[in-house]
C-alpha angles and dihedrals in degrees: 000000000000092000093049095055091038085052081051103054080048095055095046088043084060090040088056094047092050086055095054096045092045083052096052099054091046093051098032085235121152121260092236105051073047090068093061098056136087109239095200089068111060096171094099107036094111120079090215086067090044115121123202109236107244124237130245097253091052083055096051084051110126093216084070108112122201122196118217111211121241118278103244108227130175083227129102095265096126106078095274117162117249113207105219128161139189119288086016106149128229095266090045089056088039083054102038091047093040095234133126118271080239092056088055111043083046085061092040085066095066093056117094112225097030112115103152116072100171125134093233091046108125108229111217111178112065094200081069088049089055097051091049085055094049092054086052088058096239130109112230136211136221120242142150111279108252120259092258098044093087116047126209095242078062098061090047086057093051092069123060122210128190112289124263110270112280131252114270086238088066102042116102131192106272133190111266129238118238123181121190109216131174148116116321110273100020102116111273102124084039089049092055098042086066092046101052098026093245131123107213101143098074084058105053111086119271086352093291128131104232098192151350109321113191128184137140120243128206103223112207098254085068101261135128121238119172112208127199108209109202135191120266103193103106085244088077105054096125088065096046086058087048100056092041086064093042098050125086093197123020124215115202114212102211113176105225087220103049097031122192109009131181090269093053100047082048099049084053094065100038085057082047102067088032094059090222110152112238126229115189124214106191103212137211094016089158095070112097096236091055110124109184097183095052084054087052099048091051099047086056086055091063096052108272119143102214125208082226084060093038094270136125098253116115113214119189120180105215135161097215080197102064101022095249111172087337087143094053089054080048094054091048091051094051083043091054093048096044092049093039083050106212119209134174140178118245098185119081136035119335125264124189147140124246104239095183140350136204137157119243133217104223107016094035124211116023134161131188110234148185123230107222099166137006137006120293116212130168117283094034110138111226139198126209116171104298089338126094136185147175106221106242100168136016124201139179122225087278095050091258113158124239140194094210150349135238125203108272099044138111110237131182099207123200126194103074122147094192135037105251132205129275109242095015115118131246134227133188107224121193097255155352094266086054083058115052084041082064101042090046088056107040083054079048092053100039092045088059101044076041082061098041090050093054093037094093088042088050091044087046094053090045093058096049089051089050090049087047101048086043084057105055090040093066090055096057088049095051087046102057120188094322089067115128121233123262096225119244131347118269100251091057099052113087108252103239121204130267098227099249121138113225138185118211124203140193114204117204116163142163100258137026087243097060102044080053093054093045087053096046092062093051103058087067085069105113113163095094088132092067102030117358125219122219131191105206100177134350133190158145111260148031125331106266124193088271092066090058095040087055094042087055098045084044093040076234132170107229112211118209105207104190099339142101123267112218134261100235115052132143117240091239096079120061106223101183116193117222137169104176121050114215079061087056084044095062101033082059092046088057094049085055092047097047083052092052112089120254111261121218107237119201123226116197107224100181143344131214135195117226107229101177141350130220146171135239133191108241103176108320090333135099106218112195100233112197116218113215152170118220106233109171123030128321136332108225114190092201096057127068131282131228118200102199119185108174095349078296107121117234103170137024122179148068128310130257095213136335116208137185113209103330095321119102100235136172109224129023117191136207124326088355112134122234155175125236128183119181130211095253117067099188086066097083112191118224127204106271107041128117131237118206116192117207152179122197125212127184107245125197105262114230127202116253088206103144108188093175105267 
């Protein structure tokens, strides 16, 4: 065995030696340099790859750069996407980007604007989100949250809702709300100028309040009583409705004269399924053709159980002009609140009810509001509806600025970035990120009732289009290749126009109110088929430079309801000024007349019985000849002719000729006999039948629109 490995060592020795001397006939390289290599690594065998060893002061040499390698980690290091969405939460992102809660919420630390670290934290911006990502060295990507990421116990919370009731022990003695109601032109706006010493009445236009008007009143006996003063004209209903939820007690303004009206009756349902209690103030009792016991009879018609009938309704006769008995309506009033005992709590976040609303000039968005609950101060956040603000100003009904404001009290708040709704409530919420959470999810919310409104519209369109494609299917079909061609597509055709006239409008007034009411009358309006009206834009403010803009490309008439037109405006838009509405309403109903095309009216200028036909030769011809009396007006030859039998027509058209005896004449008068041929033969008279003679004029056509006033 020990020779045959030693035979072996000798063989591969030989072996070695053959395959330095081969290379070095291949590579021309000496024998000797040959000795030195080894021969199983055949990399370096060329001078040209040889590499000069360095010393060991060029490795000592500072320019020398040495690369660590990469740590190798199980983590995400290595540019992976990480999938992350809005309103994702600190374990969603821990578990989307594969890191330790621990990972993240260290991150987390290094990220300005971030104070809550908790697992369960919502996180709403998703720039923060990217930089969390970022510190955790991943790039992320932007999808839909998945369908279990947001529980339904969440979206309750997004929204906020008036607190519980509050404790007795909390609840405080409040001013009360009184708002005077009643028919157009019985005294409201008169009673409260001599409760409060003001005369407002000679400033509101023709005498008629326009909108909500809200102040506080000190009474004699030393208390505070804050009064809503609303419109009475039918176009303001809605704020009728308004100030009936907002009251605690109503006073109903009757006119001893005129008695129960429309409003009235209106204003005592609308107490009714409120549950307000009613207090009536009989007005005008000083004029001579006032008659106090026919109001109340008629009141008790309606369902009002009157003191006078042993009921709990207070009825006090005034006359609000000349201050008759005004204290003892004071004092009922001051009796109905003490026994109704009205409490609020004055601790907590703000609650309240947006009486009116306008934009302002100088001072921008403002609204006129009730406070419900709480105490509002500057820099409350507040949320109306889809609107928010931060209360930079408070001010009382003279403009007056406050600090703060108790329930019970009328507020003009400033500070809001938009415009918000007339009647919606208001609630104080802790800060501006709870607000726009609400906001963001209330638009959630109204875009998707918005989508289930229009889904059967959507489906009923759909299913037009469908009959109509399926329609035109089976034509091709039946037409085979032979079928013509239809012309161009309809997009490509130029719409023409049906050949109804239109007015189109832009609405700007002073209050939100006011622009509602305006819009209200409108939508009774029913004659589209014969002129249609449009409402191009509508809004709460001054004309801006987009309304003209809109009333040139519309062709539009912008009304201007209690503001200011502006100075600069090119005559080819009609800006027209109002301040009462049933004057917009039929300036508006003039400019839809004068649209409408003339008719032709007819005016009967005679009429003639047939008493007996007969027939003459004229050439070789037999014409029938009817013999007739003229019974009512005159018969008139140029103007057209009428054959009645039985109220059926038989004939419509001018005459032929028209004699008297046997002489051709042009008019025949009253009980005069004659004879009348028409221009058709084959139309033969009968005695019995009635002729109607006729002329026929074009008339200005007027609108029939009726909007309730």
């Amino acid at each position: 065995m020990h020779d045959l490995c030693k035979k072996r060592s000798i063989y591969l020795c030989k072996l070695s030696i053959l395959r330095k001397k081969m290379f070095a006939t291949i590579f021309r390289i000496p024998v000797r340099r040959i000795a030195c290599i080894n021969t199983s690594r055949t990399l370096f065998t060329c001078e040209l790859r040889w590499k000069r060893r360095k010393t060991a002061e060029e490795r000592k040499s500072p320019r020398l750069i040495e690369y660590s390698p990469k740590k190798k980690n199980s983590t995400n290091l290595d540019g992976g996407l990480v999938d992350v969405w809005r309103y994702m939460t600190v374990q969603e992102l821990s578990i989307s980007a594969k890191r330790s809660l621990d990972d993240v919420q260290e991150a987390m630390l290094f990220v300005k604007g971030i104070e809550n670290l908790e697992f369960s934290s919502q996180l709403n911006d998703l720039k923060m989100i990217q930089e969390i990502v970022k510190r955790l060295g991943a790039r992320m990507r932007i999808v839909a949250a998945p369908l279990n990421s947001v529980n339904e116990d969440e979206n309750i919370d997004r929204d906020i809702s008036p607190r519980p009731p509050a404790p007795p022990e909390l609840l405080k003695p409040r001013s009360p709300v009184v708002t005077v109601m009643g028919h157009v032109d019985h005294g409201k706006t008169t009673l409260l100028d001599s409760l409060r010493g003001a005369n407002v009445a000679s400033g509101e236009a023709g005498g008629i309040t326009q909108h909500i008007g809200a102040f506080t009143v000190d009474l004699e006996n030393g208390e505070k009583v804050t009064f809503l003063d609303t419109p009475g004209h039918a176009a303001f209903s809605s704020m009728r409705a308004r100030g009936a939820v907002a009251t605690d007690i109503i006073v109903l303004v009757v006119a001893a004269e005129d008695g129960v009206m429309a409003q009235t009756k209106e204003v005592i349902s609308l107490a009714k399924d409120a549950n307000v209690p009613i207090i009536v103030a009989i007005n005008k009792i000083d004029k001579p053709e006032a008659n106090i016991e026919k109001t109340k009879q008629e009141l008790m018609q309606m369902g009002l159980e009157l003191e006078d009938h042993g009921g709990d309704v207070q009825v006090i006769p005034i006359s609000a002009l000349k201050g008759t008995n005004l204290p003892l309506l004071a004092e009922a009033v001051s009796t109905q609140a003490t026994l109704m005992g009205i409490k609020a709590d004055y601790t907590g976040l703000m609650e309240g009810v947006v009486v009116e609303s306008k934009t302002d000039v100088r001072r921008g968005k403002l609204s006129t509001a009730i406070v419900k609950r709480g105490t509002l101060r500057k820099g409350a956040v507040l949320v109306s509806g889809l609107a928010h603000a931060r209360v930079r100003g408070l001010f009382d009904h003279n403009g007056k600025p406050l600090d703060q404001a108790e329930p019970g009290t009328p507020v003009e708040v400033l500070g809001w970035r938009e415009l918000p709704l007339a009647g919606d409530l208001i609630l104080e919420v802790e800060s501006d990120k709870k607000a726009n959470s609400v906001l963001h999810w209330r638009q959630q919310e109204a875009q998707k009732e918005k989508a289930g409104l229009s889904l059967e519209e959507i489906r009923k369109k759909e299913e037009e289009h469908l009959a109509k494609y399926r329609a035109e299917r089976d034509a091709r079909r039946l037409a085979g290749r032979f079928r013509s061609r239809l012309g161009p597509r309809t997009k490509e055709t130029l719409q023409t126009d049906d050949g109804i006239a239109r007015v189109s409008v832009i609405i700007k007034g002073d209050v939100h109110g006011s622009v509602e009411a305006i819009l209200d009358v409108l939508e009774t309006y029913t004659d589209n088929d014969k002129c249609r009206l449009d409402v191009v834009h509508y809004g709460v403010g001054n004309i801006t430079e987009t309304d003209v803009e809109l009333a040139k490309a519309f062709d539009a008439i912008i009304y201007a309801f209690s503001v200011e037109p502006p100075n600069k405006a090119p005559p080819s838009v009609s800006i027209r000024s109002c301040n009462i509405i049933y004057r917009l309403i039929d300036d508006l109903k003039e400019e839809i007349s004068a649209k409408l095309p003339p008719i032709e009216v007819e005016e009967i200028v005679g009429e003639a019985n047939v008493l007996q036909n007969f027939f003459i030769t004229e050439g070789r011809k037999e014409v029938p000849v009817a013999g007739c009396r003229c019974t009512k007006g005159v018969l008139k030859k140029a103007q057209k002719f009428r054959l009645l039998r039985n109220n059926e027509v038989l004939y419509d058209g001018p005459l032929e000729s028209m004699r008297h005896l046997k002489n051709e004449v042009d008019t025949i008068k009253k009980e005069l006999e004659c004879g009348l041929r028409l221009k058709d033969t084959k139309v033969i008279p009968q005695s019995g039948d009635v002729f109607i003679c006729y002329t026929t004029r074009t008339e200005r056509q007027k609108t029939d629109w009726d909007p309730g006033f």
